[in-house]
C-alpha positions as CSV (number, residue, x, y, z in Angstrom):
1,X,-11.2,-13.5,-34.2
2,X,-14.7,-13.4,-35.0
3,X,-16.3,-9.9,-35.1
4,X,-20.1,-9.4,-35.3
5,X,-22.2,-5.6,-34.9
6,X,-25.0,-5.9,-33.6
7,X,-28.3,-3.8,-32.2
8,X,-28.6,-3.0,-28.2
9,X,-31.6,-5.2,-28.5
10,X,-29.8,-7.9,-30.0
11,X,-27.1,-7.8,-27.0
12,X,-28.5,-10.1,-24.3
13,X,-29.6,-12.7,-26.7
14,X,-26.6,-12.9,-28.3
15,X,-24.2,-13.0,-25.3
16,X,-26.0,-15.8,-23.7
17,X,-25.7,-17.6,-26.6
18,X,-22.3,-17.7,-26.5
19,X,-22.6,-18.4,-22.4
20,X,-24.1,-21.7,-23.0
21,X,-22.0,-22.7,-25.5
22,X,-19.2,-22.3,-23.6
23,X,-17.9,-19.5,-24.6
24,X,-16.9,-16.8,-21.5
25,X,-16.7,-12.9,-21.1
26,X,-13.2,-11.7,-21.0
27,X,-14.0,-7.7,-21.0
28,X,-15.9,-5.1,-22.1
29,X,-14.0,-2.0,-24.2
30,X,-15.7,1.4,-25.1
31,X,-14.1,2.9,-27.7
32,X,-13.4,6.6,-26.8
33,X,-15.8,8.9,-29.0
34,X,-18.7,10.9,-28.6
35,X,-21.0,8.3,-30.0
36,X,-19.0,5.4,-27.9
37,X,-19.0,1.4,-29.4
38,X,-19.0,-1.3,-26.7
39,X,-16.9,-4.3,-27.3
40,X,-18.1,-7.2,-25.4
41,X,-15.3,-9.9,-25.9
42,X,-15.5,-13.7,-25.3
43,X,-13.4,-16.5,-25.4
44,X,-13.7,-20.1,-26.1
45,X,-12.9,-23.0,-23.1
46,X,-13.5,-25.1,-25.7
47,X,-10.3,-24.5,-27.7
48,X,-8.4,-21.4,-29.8
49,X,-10.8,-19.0,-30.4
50,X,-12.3,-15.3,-29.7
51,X,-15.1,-13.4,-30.7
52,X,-15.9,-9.7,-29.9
53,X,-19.7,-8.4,-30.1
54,X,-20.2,-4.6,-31.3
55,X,-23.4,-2.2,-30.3
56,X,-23.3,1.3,-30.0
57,X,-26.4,2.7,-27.4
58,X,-28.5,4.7,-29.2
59,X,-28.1,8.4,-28.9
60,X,-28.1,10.1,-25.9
61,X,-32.0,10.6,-24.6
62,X,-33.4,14.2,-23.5
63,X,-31.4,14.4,-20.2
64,X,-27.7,13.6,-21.6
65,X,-27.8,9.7,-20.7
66,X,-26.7,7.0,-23.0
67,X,-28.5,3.4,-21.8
68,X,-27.7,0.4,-23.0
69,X,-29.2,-3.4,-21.8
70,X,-27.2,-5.2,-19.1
71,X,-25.6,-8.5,-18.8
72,X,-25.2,-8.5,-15.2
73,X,-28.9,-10.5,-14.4
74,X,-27.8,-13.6,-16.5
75,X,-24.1,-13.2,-16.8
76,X,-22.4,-12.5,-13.2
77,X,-19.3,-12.1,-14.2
78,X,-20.2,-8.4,-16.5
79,X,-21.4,-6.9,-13.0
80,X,-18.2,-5.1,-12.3
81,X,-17.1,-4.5,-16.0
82,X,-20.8,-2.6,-16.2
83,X,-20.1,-1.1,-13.1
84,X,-16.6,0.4,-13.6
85,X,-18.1,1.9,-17.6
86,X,-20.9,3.9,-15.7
87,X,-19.0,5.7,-13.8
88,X,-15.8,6.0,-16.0
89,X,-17.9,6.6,-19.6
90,X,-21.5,7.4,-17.8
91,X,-23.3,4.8,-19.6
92,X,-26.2,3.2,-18.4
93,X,-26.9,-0.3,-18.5
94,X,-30.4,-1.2,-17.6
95,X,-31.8,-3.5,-15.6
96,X,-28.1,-3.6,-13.6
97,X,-28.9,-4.3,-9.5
98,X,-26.5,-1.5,-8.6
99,X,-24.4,1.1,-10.5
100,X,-22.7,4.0,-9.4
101,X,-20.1,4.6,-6.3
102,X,-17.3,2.2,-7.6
103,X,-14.3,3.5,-8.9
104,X,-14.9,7.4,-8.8
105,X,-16.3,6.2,-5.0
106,X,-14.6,9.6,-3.2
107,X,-17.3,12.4,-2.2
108,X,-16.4,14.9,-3.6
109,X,-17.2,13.6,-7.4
110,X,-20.4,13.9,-9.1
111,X,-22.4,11.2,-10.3
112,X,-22.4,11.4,-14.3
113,X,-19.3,13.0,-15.2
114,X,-18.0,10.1,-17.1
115,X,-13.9,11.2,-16.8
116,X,-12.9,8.8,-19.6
117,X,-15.2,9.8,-22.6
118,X,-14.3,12.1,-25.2
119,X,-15.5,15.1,-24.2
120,X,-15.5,15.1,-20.3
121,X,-13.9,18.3,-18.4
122,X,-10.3,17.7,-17.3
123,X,-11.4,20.2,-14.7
124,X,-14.6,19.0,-12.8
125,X,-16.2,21.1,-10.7
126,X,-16.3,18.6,-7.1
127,X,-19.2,18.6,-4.4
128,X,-19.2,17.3,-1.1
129,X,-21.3,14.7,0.0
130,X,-22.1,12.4,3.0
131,X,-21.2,8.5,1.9
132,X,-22.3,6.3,4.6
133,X,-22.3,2.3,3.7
134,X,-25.2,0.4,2.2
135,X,-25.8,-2.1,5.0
136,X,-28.1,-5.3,5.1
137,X,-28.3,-6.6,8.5
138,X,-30.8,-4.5,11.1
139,X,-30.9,-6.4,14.0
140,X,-29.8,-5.4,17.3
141,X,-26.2,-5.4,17.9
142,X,-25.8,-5.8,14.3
143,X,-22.6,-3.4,13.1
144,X,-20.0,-2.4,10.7
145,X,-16.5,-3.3,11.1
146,X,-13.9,-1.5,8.8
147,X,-11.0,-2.6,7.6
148,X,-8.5,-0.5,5.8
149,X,-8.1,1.9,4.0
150,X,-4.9,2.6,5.8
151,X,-2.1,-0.3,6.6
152,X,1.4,-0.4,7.5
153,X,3.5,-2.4,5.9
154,X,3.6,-3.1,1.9
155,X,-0.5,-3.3,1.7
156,X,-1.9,-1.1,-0.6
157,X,-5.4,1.1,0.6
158,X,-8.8,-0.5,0.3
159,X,-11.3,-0.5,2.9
160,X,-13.2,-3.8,3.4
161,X,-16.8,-3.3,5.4
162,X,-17.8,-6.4,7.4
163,X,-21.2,-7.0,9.0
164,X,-21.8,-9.0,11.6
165,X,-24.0,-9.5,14.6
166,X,-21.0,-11.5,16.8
167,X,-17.9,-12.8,15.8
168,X,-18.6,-14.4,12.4
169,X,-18.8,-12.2,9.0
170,X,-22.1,-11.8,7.6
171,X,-21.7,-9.4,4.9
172,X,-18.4,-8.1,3.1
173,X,-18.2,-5.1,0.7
174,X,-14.7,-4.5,-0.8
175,X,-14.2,-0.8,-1.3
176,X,-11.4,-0.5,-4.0
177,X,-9.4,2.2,-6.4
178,X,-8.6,4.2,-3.8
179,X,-5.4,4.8,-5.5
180,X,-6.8,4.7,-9.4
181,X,-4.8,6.1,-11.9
182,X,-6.3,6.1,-15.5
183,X,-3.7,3.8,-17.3
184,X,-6.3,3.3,-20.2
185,X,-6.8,7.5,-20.2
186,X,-3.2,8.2,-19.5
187,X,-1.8,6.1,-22.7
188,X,-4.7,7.6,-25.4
189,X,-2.0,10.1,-27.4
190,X,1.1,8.9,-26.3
191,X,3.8,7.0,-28.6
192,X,3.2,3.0,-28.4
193,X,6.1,2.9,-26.8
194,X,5.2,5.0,-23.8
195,X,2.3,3.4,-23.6
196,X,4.1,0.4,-22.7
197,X,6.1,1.8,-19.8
198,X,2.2,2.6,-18.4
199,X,1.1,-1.0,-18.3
200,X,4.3,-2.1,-17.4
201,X,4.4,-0.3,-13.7
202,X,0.0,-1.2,-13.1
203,X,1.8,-4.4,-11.2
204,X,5.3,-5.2,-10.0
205,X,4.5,-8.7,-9.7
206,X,2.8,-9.2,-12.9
207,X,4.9,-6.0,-14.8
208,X,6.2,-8.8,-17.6
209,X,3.0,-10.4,-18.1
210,X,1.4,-7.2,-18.6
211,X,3.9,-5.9,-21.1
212,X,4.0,-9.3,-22.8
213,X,0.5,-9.2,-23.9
214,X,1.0,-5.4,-24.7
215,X,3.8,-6.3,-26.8
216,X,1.5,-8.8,-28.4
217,X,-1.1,-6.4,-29.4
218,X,0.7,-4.3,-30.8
219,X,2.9,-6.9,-33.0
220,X,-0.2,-8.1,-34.5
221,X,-0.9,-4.4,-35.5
222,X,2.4,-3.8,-37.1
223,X,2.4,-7.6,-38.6
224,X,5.9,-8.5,-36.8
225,X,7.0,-12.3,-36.6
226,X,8.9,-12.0,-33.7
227,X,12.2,-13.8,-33.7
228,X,11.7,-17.8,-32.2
229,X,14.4,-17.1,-29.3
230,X,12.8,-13.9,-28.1
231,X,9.2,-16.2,-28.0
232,X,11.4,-18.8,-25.9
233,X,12.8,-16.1,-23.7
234,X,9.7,-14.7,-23.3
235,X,8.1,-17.5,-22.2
236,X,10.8,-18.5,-19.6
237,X,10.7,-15.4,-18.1
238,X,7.1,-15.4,-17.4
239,X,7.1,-18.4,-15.6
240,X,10.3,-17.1,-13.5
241,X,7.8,-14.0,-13.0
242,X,4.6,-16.8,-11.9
243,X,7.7,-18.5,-9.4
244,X,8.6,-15.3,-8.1
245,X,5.0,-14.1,-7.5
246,X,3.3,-17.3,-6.4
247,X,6.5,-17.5,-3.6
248,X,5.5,-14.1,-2.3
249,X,1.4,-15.3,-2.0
250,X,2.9,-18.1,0.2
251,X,4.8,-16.2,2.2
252,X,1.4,-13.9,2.7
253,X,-0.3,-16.8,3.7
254,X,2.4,-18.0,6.2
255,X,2.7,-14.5,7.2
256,X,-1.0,-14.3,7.9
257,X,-0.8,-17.2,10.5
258,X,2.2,-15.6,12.5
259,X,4.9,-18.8,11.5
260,X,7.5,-16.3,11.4
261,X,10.8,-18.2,10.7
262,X,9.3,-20.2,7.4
263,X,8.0,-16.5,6.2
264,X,11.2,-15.3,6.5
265,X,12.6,-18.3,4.8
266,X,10.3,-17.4,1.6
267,X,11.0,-13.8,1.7
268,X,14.7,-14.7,1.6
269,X,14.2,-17.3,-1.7
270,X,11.8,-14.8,-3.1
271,X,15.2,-12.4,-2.6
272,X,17.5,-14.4,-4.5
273,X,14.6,-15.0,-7.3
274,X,14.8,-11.0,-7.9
275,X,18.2,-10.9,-7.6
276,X,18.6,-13.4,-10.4
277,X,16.0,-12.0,-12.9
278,X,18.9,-8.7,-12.6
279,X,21.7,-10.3,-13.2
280,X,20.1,-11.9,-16.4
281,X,18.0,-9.1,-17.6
282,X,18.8,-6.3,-16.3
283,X,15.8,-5.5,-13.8
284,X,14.8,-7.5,-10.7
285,X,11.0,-6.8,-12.1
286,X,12.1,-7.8,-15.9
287,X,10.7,-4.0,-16.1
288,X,11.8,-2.7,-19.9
289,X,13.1,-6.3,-20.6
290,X,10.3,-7.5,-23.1
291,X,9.7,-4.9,-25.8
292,X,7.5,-4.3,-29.6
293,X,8.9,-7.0,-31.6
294,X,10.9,-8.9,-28.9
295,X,13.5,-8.4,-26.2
296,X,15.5,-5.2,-25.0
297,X,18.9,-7.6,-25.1
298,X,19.4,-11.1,-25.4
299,X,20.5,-13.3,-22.3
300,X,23.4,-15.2,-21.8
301,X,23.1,-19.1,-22.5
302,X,25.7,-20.0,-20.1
303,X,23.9,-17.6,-17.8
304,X,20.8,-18.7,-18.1
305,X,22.0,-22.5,-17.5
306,X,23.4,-20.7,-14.2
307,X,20.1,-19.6,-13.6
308,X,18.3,-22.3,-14.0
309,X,20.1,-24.5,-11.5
310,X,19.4,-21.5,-8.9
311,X,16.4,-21.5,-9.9
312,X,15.8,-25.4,-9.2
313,X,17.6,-24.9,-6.1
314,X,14.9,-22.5,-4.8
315,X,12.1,-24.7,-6.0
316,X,13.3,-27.5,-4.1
317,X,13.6,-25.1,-1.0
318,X,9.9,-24.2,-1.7
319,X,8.8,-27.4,-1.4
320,X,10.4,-28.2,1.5
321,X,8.9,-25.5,3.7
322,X,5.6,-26.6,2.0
323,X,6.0,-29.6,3.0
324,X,6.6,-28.6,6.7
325,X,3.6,-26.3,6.9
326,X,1.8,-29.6,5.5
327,X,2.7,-31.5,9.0
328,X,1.8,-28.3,10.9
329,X,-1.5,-29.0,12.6
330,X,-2.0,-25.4,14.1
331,X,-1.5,-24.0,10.1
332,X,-3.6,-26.4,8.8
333,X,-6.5,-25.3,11.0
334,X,-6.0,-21.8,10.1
335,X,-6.8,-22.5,6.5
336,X,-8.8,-25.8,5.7
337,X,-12.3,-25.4,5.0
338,X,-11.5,-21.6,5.5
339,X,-12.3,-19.4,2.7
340,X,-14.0,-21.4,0.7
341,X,-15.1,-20.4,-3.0
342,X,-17.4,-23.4,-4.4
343,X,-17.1,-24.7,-8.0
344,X,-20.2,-23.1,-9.2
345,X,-19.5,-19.5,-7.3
346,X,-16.2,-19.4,-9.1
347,X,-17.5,-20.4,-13.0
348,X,-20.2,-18.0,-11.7
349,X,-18.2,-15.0,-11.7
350,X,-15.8,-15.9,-14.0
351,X,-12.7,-16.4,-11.7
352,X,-9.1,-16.6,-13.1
353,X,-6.1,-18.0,-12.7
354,X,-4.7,-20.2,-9.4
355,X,-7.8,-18.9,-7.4
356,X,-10.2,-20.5,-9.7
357,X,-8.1,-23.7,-10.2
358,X,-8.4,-24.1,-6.5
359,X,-12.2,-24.3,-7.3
360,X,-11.9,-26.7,-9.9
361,X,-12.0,-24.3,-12.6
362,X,-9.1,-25.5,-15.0
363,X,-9.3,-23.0,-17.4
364,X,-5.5,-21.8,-18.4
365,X,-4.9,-19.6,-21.5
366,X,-1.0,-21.0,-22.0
367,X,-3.0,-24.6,-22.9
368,X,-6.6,-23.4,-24.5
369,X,-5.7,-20.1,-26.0
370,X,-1.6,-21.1,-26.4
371,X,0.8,-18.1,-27.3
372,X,4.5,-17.7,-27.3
373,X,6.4,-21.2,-26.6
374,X,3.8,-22.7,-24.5
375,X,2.7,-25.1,-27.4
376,X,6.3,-26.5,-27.4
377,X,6.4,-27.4,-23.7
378,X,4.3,-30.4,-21.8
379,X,2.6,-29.6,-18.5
380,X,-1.2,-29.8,-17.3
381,X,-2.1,-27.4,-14.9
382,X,-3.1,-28.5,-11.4
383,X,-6.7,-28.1,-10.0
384,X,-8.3,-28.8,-6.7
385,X,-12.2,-29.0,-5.9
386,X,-12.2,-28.0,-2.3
387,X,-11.9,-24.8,-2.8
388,X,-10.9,-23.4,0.7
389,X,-7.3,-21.6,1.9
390,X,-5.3,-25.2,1.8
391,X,-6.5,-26.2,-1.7
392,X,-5.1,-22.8,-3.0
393,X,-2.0,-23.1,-1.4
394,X,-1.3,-26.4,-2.7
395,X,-2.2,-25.4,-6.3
396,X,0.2,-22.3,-6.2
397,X,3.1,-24.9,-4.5
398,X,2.4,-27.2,-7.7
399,X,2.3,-24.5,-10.4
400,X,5.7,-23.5,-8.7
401,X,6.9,-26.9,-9.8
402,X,5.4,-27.1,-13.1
403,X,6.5,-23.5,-13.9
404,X,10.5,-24.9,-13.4
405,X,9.6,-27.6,-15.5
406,X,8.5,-25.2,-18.6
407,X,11.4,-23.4,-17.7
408,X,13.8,-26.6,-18.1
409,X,11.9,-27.9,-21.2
410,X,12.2,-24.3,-23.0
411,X,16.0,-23.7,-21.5
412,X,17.1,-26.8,-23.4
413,X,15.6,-26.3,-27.0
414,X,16.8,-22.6,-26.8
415,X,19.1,-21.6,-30.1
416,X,20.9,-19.2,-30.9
417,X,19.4,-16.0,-33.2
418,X,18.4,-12.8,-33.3
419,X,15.8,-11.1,-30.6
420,X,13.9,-8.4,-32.0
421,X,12.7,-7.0,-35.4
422,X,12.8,-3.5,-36.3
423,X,9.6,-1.8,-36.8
424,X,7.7,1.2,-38.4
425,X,4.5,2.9,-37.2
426,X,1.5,1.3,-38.3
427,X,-2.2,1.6,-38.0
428,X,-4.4,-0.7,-36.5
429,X,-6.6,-2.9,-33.7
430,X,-5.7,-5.8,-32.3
431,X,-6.7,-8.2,-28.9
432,X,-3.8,-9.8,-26.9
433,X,-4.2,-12.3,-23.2
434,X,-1.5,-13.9,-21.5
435,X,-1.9,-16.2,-18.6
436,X,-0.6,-14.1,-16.2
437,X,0.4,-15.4,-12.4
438,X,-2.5,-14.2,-10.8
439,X,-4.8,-15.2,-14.0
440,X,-5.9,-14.3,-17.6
441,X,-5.3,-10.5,-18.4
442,X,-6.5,-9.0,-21.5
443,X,-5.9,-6.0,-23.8
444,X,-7.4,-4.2,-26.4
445,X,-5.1,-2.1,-28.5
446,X,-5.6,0.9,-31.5
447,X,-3.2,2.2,-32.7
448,X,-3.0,5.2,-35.4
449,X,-0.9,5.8,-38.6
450,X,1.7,7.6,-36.5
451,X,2.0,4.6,-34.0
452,X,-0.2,6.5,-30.9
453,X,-2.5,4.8,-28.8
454,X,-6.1,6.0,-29.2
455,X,-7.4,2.9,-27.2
456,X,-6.1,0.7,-24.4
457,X,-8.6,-1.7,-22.2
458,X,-6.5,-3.4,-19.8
459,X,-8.3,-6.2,-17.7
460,X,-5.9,-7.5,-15.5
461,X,-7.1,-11.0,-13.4
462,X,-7.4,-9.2,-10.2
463,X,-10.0,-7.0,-11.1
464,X,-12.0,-10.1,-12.3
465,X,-11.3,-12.2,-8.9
466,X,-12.0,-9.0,-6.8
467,X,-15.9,-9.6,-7.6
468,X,-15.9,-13.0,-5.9
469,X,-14.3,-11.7,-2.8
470,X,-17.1,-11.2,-0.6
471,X,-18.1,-15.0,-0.9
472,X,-15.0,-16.1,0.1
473,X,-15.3,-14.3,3.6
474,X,-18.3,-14.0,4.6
475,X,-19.6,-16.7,7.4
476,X,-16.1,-17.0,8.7
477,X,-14.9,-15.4,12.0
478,X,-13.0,-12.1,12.1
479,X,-9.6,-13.7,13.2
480,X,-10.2,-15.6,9.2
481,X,-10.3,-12.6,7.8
482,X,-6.6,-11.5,6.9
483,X,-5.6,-15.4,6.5
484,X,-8.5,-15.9,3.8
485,X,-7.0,-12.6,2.0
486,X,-3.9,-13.2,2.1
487,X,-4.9,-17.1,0.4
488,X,-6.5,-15.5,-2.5
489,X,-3.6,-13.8,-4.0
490,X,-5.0,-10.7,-4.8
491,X,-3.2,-7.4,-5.9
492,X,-4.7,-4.1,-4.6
493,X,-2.5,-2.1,-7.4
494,X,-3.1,-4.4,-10.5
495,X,-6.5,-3.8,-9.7
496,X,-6.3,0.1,-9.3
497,X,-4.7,0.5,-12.7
């Protein structure tokens, strides 16, 4: 990876640069300090490759601030990494449309405080205030509908503001992190190995994704070569984890349009998916199966043949309820040319994962950035340019398919040896990504001489799609408005990390 320090005035230059040379903006880090170092990071859609950009603001000004330029007027995509670094490291990035009231959104905090920078009191004195919602449309009869932040059922809390002057949505604001919990404070100090178990639990349907690319990071740290079988098993068990997580987004969807009996039928394969990943691994979430230098236990290969075949049985059952909700005029109208995220919206703000391949964004880090055993298996990942509810549900229904078939391609090479290295404490930094199912997730790791983490930035893909939400509802009717969610795929909890 490329690494280049430069001045704040440098910054906007230089990142645009890479912009139009096809480079894009995976995350930003701030290194926890007094005199804090952003970290902007990029990666290539052009082939293997990474760079990270370093500038430190200059020091703080007379009243305590610390400003630094933004990215947000000419690269969309940094508005809600900006966003979320004000109010976590109170830094200000000038020239940004809006900062402030996003994750530490709750009344009672004070703008400023900055929780996460080295320094901040654990103890902070809070003030009530008034929060009513920023609101665009004044015309008569115009109002506010909320939605959330309380649901029954599985949903996690977010509140959703939609304007509208009738029946169609003119305006949404997504109010998230409702439920934040400070992974990337939480793991600074602890033992690299507890600061696995914190990643691991942001997501239960991403957990081995997310601990995959941890264990990645920290493997280039302490120099490992992790053991070919472990890569293979890995790599199998991620796509059992993009099966198993892609089945329950369908079932969402058919849930969403009140076809009870097929959303049953999903929930039931999704069931015997789970029950499978225990039997093999131990954990129906693969929690504490994938550790730092390869795998808690090795899997039986007569097993794992078992499991395949269950596996392909499932698939095939997939399909076939796809494939019925295909012939299903009253689904179809609840979600073609419904929810529609254009091509240009979704390079815009730097989608990820099945929601931006519905948009014809191909981008896939298994096939431009490979890592683990994806360069030994043969598979294309599906696009489609519509865009809208249908074109998403057919490109998770195909990645189902194409995720068996890495599965079977991987299953058959597999030979026997060993599954993990020993290790010793090491110091270091290293960047890790994984293709995870909802999208590219990405993690910055430092590590001391005693093996404790003293920085973790953790961008999972929700938190990326999240920022294109709004454009995806709005001008639909209210009755589209828990069908379009439920189409996009996207995690309330990853996000919340």
């Amino acid at each position: 990876m490329t690494i280049r320090t430069l001045a704040p005035d440098q910054l906007v230059a230089a990142c645009n640069e890479l912009r139009l040379a096809g480079w894009r903006l995976a995350t930003i880090a701030v290194t926890d300090s007094e005199l804090p170092e952003l970290r902007y990071v990029f990666w290539n859609t052009n082939g293997p490759g990474w760079q990270q950009l370093r500038v430190a603001p200059p020091s703080p000004m007379p009243e305590g601030v610390r400003r630094i330029p933004s990215l947000t007027p000419t690269i969309v995509a940094a508005d809600w990494l900006e966003r979320e670094i004000e109010d976590l490291f109170a830094i200000d990035f000038e020239g940004h449309p809006r900062l402030g009231d996003f994750v530490l959104h709750d009344s009672r905090w004070e703008e400023g405080v900055g929780p996460m920078r080295a320094g901040a009191r654990t103890q902070q004195a809070l003030v009530e205030r008034a929060w009513r919602p920023r609101r665009v449309l004044r015309d008569e009869g115009a109002f506010v509908m909320p939605v959330g932040p309380v649901y029954s059922g599985e949903a996690e809390s977010a509140l959703f503001l939609l304007e509208t002057v009738g029946e169609d949505v003119v305006r949404t604001v997504p109010r998230l992190f409702y439920k934040y919990r400070g992974i990337e404070k939480l793991a600074q100090q602890r033992s690299v190995d507890d600061a696995l178990l914190l990643v691991e639990r942001a997501n239960g349907t991403s957990a081995f994704a997310h601990a995959w690319t941890y264990c990645m990071a920290a493997e280039e740290i302490l120099q490992l070569a992790v053991p070919d079988r472990a890569l293979r098993l890995r790599t199998i068990f991620a796509e059992v984890e993009r099966i198993r997580r892609h089945i329950a987004v369908l079932r969402a969807i058919v849930d969403s349009t009140a076809l009870w009996v097929p959303a049953a039928r999903l929930l039931e394969l999704e069931e015997h998916l789970l029950r499978m990943c225990g039997d093999l691994t131990g954990h129906r979430y693969l929690f504490g199966f994938t550790v730092i230098g390869g795998l808690q236990r090795d899997v039986n290969d007569e097993a794992l043949t078992r499991g395949v075949a269950r596996m392909k049985a499932i698939v095939g059952s997939v399909r076939s309820i796809v494939v019925q909700l295909e012939r299903t005029s009253s689904f179809l109208d609840r979600i073609q040319r419904v929810g529609i995220l254009s091509p240009e919206r979704a390079h815009e703000f730097g989608v990820v994962g099945p929601f931006a391949r519905a948009s014809r964004v191909a981008y896939d880090l298994r096939r431009i950035q490979p890592y683990g055993a994806y360069q030994d298996a043969a598979f294309e990942p599906p696009t489609a340019s519509e865009g809208d509810g249908y074109a998403r549900l057919r490109v998770l229904a195909e990645e189902i398919a194409i995720s068996l078939s890495i599965v079977e391609q991987l299953e058959r090479d597999l030979r026997p040896g060993p599954v993990r290295v020993e290790w010793t404490p090491s110091a270091g930094e290293a960047l890790a990504w994984c293709e995870a199912p909802a999208g590219a997730t990405v993690q910055l790791l430092r590590l001391n001489d005693e093996g404790r983490c003293t920085l973790l930035r953790f961008t999972p893909p929700s938190f990326r799609n999240w920022q294109s939400f709004r454009w995806v509802t709005e001008d639909f009717a209210f009755q589209d408005f828990p069908i379009i969610l439920a189409t996009c795929g996207l995690s309330v909890a990853e996000n919340d990390r």
